[in-house]
N, C-alpha and C positions, 0 to 999 in steps of 0.2 A: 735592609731585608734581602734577604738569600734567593735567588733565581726559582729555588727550589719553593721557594715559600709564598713569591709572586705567584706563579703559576699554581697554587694550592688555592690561594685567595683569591684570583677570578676565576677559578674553577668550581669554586663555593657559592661564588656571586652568579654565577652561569646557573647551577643549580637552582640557587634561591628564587631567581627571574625566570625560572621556569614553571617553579612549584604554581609564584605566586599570579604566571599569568593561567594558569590552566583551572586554579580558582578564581579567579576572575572571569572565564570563560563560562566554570561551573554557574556562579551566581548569577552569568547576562542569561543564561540560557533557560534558567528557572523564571527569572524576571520577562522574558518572553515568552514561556507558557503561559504565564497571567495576564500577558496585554493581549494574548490572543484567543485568550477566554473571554476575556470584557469585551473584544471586537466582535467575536461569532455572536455572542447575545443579547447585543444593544438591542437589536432590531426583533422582536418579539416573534412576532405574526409569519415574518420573513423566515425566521430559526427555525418556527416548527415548521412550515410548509416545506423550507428546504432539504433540512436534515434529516426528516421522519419519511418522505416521499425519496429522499434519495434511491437509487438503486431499487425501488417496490416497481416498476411501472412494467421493465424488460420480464421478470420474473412469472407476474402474474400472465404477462400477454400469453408468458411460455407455456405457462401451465393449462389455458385454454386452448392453444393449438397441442400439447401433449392428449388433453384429454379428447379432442378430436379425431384422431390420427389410433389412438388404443380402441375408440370407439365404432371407428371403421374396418381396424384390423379385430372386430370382436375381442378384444385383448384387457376389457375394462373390469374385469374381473379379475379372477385369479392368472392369465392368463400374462404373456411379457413381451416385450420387443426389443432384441439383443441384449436378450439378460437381465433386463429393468422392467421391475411391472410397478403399474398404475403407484400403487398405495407408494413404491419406493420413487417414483418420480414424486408425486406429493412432498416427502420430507427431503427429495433434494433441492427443491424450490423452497421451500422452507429455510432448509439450508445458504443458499442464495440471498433470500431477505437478507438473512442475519452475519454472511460472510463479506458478502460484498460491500456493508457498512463500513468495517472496520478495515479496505481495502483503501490506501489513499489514492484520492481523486486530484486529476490536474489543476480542478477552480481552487484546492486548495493554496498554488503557488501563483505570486503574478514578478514574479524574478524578471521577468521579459518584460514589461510594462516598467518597471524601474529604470532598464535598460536601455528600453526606446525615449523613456522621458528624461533620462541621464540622473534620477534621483540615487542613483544608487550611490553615486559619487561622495555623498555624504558618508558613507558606510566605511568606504574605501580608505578614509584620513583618521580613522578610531581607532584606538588600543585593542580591538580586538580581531577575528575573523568572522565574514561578514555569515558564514555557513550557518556558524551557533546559531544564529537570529532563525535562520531558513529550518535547523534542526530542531526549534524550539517550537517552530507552528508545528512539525511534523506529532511531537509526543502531544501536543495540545489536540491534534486530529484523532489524533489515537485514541485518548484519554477519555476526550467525547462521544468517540462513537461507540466505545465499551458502553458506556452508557444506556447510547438508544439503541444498541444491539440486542444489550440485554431486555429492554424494556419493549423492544420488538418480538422478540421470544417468550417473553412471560406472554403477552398480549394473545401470539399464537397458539399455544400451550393451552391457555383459557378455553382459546373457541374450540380448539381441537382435539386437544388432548395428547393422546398416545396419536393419533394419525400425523400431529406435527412431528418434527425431528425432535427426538430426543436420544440423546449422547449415550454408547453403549457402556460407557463406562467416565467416571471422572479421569481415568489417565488418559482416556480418547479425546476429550476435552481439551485436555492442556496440551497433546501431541498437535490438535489439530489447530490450538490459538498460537503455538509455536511457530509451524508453518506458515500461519496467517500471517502473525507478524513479522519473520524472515521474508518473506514474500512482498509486503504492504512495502517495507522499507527500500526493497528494489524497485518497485513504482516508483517512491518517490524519488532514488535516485536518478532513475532514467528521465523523469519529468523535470528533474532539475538539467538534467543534462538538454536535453530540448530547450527549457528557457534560455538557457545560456547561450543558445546557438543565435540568438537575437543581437550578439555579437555582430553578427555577421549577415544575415537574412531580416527583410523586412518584415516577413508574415512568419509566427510560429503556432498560431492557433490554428492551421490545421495540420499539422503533423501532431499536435495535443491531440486534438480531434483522431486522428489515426493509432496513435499511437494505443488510446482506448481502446479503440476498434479491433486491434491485433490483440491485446491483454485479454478482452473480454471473451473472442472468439476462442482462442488458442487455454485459453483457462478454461472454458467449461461455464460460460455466460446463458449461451444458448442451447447448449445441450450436453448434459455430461460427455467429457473427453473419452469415456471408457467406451461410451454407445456409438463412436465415429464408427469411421472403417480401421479395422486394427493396426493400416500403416502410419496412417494422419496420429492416430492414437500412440502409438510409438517414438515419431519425433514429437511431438508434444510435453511428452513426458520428458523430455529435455529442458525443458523454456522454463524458467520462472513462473511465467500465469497460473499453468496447469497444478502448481503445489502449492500455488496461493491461493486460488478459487474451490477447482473440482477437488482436488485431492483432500483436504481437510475437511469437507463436509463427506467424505467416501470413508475418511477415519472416524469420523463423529457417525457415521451410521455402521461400522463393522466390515466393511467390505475391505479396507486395506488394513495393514497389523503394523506394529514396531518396525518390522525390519523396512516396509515401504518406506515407512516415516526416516528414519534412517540415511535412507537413498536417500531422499527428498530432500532433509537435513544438509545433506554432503551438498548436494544440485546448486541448491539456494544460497550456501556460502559461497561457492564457488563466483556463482553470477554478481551476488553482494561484491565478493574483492573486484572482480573484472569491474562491475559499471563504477565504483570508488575511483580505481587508477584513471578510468575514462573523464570521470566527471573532473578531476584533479587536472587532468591534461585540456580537458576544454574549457575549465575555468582561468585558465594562467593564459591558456593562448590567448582568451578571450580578452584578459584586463590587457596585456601587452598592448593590442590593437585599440583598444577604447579612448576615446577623447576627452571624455564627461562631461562632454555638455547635450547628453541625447544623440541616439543614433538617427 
């Protein structure tokens, strides 16, 4: 065989071991949405308490110091406080319920706890890469809380009606599950990125613990980003949080258009590629130093 023909034929083979591990990738990754369906729902009583309560608590408290605060400023009326009146705080708590379900949460990863218990080790010696498995809870999370999103929504809708949110349009709808899900995906990359740093640090549940705390605030948790002061409101609109939380429920009620979305669209890729390279760079440093047998 010909120099020329060698190099044809493990360049085929190079191919074909590529097709055939990115299928194989494709299948672990489906086969881990399904063991992470059967894990979230073993436990019955636990699922719904969990799942349905999630993100409802911060919301409601909001909504009762909103309506406090409009009630002292005579404002509970027709009247508004930097832009926002009553009725439109109502359907952005609303919005809240139903966004911040579908936003993924840090209990969803325990990367660090494998870490510290050297379980992961196992992961490390397989035909595959260990991400898939991590990326498979991720659409399982997803997939779920479309679910009780929706079933949060109809619920509200019920009692309320038109005073709940409801979407000024179906393309408002899908610009703003767009955003959510751009947005969701950067949580969970930076929350991966946090695990990982278990590498190296004993304690990483309270920088989870923080790391919330920044999303939530800087997104429009506790009070739409538009109603800050308009410089806080300015960098904000930089950050990831803000076009995953406030801004999509701001699309779903009419107050931002396409071209926001847009903007937003561009922000959130940008952040996606950055924390990817990041997450990439402290995953490798991370296995380098590791020993496997628990940190």
């Amino acid at each position: 065989m010909t120099p020329f023909a060698t190099d044809v034929s493990q360049a085929t083979r190079a191919r074909d071991g590529a097709g055939s591990q990115a299928s194989r990738n494709l299948r672990l990754l489906w086969r881990s949405v399904g063991y992470e369906f059967r894990k979230r729902i073993q436990f019955r009583t636990g699922f719904v308490v969990r799942e349905m309560m999630n993100g409802a608590v911060e919301p409601i408290i909001m909504l009762f110091v909103y309506a406090a605060l409009y009630r002292s400023a005579g404002a509970e009326g027709t009247g508004s406080l930097r832009g926002w009146s009553f009725d439109e705080i109502l359907k952005y708590v609303a919005g809240l319920l139903v966004v911040r379900k579908l936003v993924f949460h840090n209990r969803a990863l325990d990367v660090s706890t494998e870490i510290f218990e050297g379980r992961i080790t196992k992961y490390l010696v397989m035909p595959f890469r260990f991400f898939v498995l991590v990326q498979g809870r991720f659409i399982q999370y997803t997939l779920l809380q479309v679910v009780l999103a929706g079933l949060v929504w109809g619920i509200g809708y019920g009692i309320l009606g038109d005073r709940w949110l409801v979407p000024v349009s179906a393309a408002a709808t899908v610009q703003a599950m767009l955003l959510v899900g751009l947005g969701s995906y950067c949580c969970f990359l930076l929350y991966f990125i946090i695990h990982s740093l278990a590498f190296w640090l004993d304690v990483v549940w309270s920088l989870l613990v923080m790391a919330w705390f920044f999303i939530a605030f800087t997104g429009g948790s506790s009070m739409p980003v538009s109603q800050m002061p308009a410089g806080l409101a300015r960098v904000f609109e930089y950050g990831f949080p803000y076009w995953t939380i406030s801004a999509p429920i701001e699309v779903m009620m009419g107050r931002l258009g396409p071209g926001d979305v847009a903007r937003g669209t561009g922000i959130l890729v940008g952040w996606l590629i950055s924390l990817e390279v990041l997450r990439r760079f402290v995953w490798r440093r991370g296995l380098a130093k590791y020993v496997g047998a628990g940190m």
